[in-house]
C-alpha positions in Angstrom: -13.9 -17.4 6.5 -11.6 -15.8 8.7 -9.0 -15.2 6.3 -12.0 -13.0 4.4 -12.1 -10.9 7.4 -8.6 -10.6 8.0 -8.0 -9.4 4.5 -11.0 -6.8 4.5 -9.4 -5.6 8.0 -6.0 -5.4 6.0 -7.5 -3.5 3.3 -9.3 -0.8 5.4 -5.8 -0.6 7.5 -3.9 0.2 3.9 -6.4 3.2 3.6 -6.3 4.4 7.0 -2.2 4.5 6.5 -2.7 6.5 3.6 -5.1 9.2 5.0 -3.1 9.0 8.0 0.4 10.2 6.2 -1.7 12.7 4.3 -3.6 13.9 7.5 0.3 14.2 8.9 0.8 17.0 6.1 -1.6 19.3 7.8 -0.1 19.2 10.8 1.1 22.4 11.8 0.7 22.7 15.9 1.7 20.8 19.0 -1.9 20.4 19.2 -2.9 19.2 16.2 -2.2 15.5 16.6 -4.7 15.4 19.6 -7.8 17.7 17.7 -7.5 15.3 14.7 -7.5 11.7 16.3 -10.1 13.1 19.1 -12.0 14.2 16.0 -11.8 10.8 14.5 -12.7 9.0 18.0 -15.4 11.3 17.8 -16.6 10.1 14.5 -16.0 6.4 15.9 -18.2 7.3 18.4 -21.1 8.1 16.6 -20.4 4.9 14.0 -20.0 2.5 16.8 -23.4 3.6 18.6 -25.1 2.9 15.2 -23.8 -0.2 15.0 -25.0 -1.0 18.5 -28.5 -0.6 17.7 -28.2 -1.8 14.0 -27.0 -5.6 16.4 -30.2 -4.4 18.8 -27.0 -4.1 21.2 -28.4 -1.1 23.2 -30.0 -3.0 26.4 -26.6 -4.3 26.6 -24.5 -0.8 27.0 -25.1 -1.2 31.0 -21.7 -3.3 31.3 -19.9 -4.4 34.7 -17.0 -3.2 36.1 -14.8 -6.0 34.4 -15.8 -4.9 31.4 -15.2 -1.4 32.0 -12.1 -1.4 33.0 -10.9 -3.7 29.7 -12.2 -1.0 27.7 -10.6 1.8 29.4 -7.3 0.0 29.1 -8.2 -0.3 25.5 -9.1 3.2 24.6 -5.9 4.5 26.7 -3.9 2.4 24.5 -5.4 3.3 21.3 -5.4 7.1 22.3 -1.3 6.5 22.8 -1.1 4.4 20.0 -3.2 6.7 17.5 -1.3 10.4 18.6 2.4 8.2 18.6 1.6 7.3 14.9 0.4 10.8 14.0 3.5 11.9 15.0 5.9 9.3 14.3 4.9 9.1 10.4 5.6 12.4 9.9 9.6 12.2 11.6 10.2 8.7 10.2 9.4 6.6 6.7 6.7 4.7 6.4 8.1 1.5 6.2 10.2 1.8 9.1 7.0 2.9 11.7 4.9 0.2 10.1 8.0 -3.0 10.5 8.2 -1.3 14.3 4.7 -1.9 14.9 5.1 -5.5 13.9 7.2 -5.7 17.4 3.6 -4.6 18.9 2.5 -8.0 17.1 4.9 -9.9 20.0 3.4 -8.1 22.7 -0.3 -9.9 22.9 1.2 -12.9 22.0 3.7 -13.1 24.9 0.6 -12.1 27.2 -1.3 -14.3 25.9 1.1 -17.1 26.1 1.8 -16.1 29.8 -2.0 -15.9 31.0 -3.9 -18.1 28.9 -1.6 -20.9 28.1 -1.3 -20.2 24.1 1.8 -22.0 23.4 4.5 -20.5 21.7 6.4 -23.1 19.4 10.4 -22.9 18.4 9.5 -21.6 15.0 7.5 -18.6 16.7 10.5 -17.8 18.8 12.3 -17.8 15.4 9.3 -15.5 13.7 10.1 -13.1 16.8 14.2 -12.7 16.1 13.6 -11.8 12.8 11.0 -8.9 13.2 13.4 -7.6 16.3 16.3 -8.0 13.9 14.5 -6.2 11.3 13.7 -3.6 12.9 17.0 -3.0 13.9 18.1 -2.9 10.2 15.1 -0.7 9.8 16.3 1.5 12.6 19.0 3.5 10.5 16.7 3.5 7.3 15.7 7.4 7.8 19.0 8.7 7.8 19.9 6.3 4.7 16.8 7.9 3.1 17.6 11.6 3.7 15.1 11.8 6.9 16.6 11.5 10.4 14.4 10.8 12.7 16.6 11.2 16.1 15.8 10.0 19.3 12.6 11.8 19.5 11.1 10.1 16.4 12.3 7.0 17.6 10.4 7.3 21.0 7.3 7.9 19.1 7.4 4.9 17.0 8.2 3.1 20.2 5.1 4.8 21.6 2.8 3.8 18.9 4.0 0.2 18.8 3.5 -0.3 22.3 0.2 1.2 22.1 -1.0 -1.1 19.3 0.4 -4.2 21.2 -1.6 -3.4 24.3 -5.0 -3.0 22.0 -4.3 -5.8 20.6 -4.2 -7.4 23.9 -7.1 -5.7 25.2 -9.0 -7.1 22.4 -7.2 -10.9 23.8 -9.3 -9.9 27.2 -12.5 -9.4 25.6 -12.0 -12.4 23.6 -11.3 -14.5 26.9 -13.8 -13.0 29.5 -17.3 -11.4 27.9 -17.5 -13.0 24.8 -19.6 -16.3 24.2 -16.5 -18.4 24.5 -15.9 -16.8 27.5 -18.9 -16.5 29.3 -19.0 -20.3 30.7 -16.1 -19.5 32.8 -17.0 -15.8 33.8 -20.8 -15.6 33.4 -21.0 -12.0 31.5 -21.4 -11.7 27.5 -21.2 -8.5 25.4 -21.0 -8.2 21.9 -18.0 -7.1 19.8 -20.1 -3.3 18.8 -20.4 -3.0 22.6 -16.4 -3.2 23.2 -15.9 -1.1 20.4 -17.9 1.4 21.5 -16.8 1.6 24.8 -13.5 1.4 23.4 -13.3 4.7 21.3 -15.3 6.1 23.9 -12.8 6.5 26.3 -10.3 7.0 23.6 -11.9 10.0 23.2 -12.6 10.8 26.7 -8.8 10.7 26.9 -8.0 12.8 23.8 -10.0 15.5 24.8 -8.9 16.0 28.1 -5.2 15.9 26.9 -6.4 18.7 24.3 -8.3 20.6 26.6 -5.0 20.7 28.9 -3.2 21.5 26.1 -5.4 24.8 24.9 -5.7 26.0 28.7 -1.8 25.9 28.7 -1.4 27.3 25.8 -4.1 30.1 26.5 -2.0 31.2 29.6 0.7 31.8 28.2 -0.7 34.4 25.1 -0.8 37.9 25.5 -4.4 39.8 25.8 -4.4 40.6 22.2 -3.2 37.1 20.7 -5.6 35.2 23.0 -8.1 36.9 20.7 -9.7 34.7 17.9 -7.5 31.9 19.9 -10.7 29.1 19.9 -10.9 29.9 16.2 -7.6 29.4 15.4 -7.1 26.3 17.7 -9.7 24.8 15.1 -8.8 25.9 12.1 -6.2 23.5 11.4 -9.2 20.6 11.0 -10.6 22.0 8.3 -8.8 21.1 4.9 -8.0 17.2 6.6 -11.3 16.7 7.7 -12.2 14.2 4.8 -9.1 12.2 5.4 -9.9 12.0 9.1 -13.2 10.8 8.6 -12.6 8.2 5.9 -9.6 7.3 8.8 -12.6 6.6 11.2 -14.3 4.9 9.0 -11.3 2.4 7.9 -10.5 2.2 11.6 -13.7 0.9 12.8 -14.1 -1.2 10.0 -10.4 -3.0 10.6 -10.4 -3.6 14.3 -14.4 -4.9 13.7 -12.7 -7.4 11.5 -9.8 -8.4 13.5 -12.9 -9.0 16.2 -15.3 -11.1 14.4 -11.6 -13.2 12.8 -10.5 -13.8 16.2 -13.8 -14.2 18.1 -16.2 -15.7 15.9 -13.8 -17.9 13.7 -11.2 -19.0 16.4 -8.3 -17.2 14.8 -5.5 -17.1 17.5 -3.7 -13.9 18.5 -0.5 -15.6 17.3 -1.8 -15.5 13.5 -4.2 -12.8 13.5 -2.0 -9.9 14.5 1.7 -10.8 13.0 -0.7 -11.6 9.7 -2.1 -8.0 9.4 1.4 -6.9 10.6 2.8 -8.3 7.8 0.3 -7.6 5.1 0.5 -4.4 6.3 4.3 -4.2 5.3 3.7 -5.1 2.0 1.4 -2.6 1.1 2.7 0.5 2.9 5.9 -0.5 1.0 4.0 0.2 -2.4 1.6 2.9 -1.1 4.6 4.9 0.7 6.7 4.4 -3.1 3.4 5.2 -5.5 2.2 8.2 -3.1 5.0 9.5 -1.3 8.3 8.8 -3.0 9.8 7.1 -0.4 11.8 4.8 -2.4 13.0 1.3 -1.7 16.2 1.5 -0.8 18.9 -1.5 -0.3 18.3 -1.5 4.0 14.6 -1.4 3.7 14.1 -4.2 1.1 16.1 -6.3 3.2 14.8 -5.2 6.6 11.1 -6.0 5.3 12.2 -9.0 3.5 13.4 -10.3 6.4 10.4 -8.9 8.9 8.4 -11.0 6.3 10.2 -14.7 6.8 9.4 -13.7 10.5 5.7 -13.3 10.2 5.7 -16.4 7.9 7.5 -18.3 10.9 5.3 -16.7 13.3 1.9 -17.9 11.5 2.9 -21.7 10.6 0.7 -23.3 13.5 
């Protein structure tokens, strides 16, 4: 049953990739990456609380401090993870971004194995070499394809991947302290639409701050007659992506509910669940970036996700 899960989290994650690149095309202002995810954490918002009180959650949104502060941690990460990808699709090909964010994949697993004791075999260590090695291969695939990326493209990517490995982990917390597994050795239980709630919440939280900044910044700066119309035009931009970014939500909230219930419902450890998706989600941003976007395979990238693939296999053999 948890294989079920993970491949409807898989599927939702394929369609969020795709209205994510397409939301990327809109893109026209240094601001627009933060108005469009806060617009989608936004959205998350409002799907989360519905969920809550679909699970008759809501006596249960007065959490303790512990909890708090895992969620806060969560939502910083997804707010760096979610502007880093924004950006880093548009400055590198899709294959390469998505085989980067299987290094995120290591992250929870290495934290994991630190604090709670999940063992990490030979064959993992193996797994691990091979998505490090390629992503190096990977590394040089823009320029082979006609899109250098440059050092700033690369920092995003690195951005985005650390930001997914850290919500990934965040999700490890929850898993350990406040959920029914965990509450015989901390006392506190919460359920998974609680988390996720809390989660996006102070994604958003984040985002808008960071936007607001950004506007009051950018408002100093104009002259009297160009700060006119300014709100308008800071907006505008949201308009024609607006379906993408809410079916982005949507598929969003839908994939990390998944990943939950696989992981804290069914047992599935982080050293699966997370190279798994990783990996299933190389496959298919390999066909959606060559049906939808032209990115064509090219020698380097069939070999650098042939070989990111042999490391998720090793990664995933218990």
């Amino acid at each position: 049953m948890a294989y079920l899960f993970l491949i409807m989290a898989l599927l939702c994650l394929t369609v969020k990739g795709y209205c994510g690149k397409k939301t990327g095309c809109y893109i026209s202002g240094a601001g627009d990456p933060l108005l469009f995810n806060l617009l989608r954490m936004l959205f998350c918002i409002v799907i989360g609380l519905g969920v809550v009180f679909l699970e008759s959650a809501g006596a249960q949104l007065a959490v303790e401090g512990g909890m708090l502060w895992i969620c806060l941690c969560s939502g910083a990460a997804n707010a760096a993870f979610l502007v880093g990808w924004l950006l880093a699709i548009q400055k590198n090909p899709m294959v390469t971004v998505d085989v980067t964010l299987t290094v995120g994949s290591i992250l929870p697993a290495v934290l994991c194995a630190i604090l709670f004791g999940e063992a990490i075999s030979p064959l993992k260590m193996v797994g691990f070499v091979l998505i490090l090695a390629a992503t190096a291969i990977l590394s040089g695939y823009g320029k082979s394809a006609g899109k250098g990326s440059g050092w700033m493209g690369g920092l995003l990517v690195i951005l985005a991947a650390l930001g997914d490995g850290l919500s990934s982990f965040c999700q490890q917390l929850y898993k350990q302290y406040y959920t029914e597994a965990g509450t015989q050795a901390h006392g506190a239980f919460y359920p998974k639409s609680v988390y996720h709630f809390y989660t996006y919440a102070f994604a958003a939280a984040i985002l808008l701050l960071c936007f607001a900044g950004f506007a009051v910044w950018q408002y100093v700066g104009l002259s009297a007659a160009e700060k006119k119309g300014y709100v308008c035009r800071l907006f505008a931009p949201c308009k024609r992506p607006m379906p993408h970014i809410i079916i982005m939500a949507i598929c969003m909230f839908a994939a990390n509910y998944f990943q939950t219930v696989a992981t804290n419902d069914y047992g599935m450890p982080s050293q699966i669940l997370y190279p798994v998706i990783k990996g299933g989600c190389l496959i298919t941003v390999n066909i959606t970036a060559m049906l939808f976007f032209g990115e064509k395979p090219t020698r380097r990238s069939i070999t650098g996700s042939v070989i990111a693939l042999f490391g998720i296999v090793a990664m995933s053999i218990l």
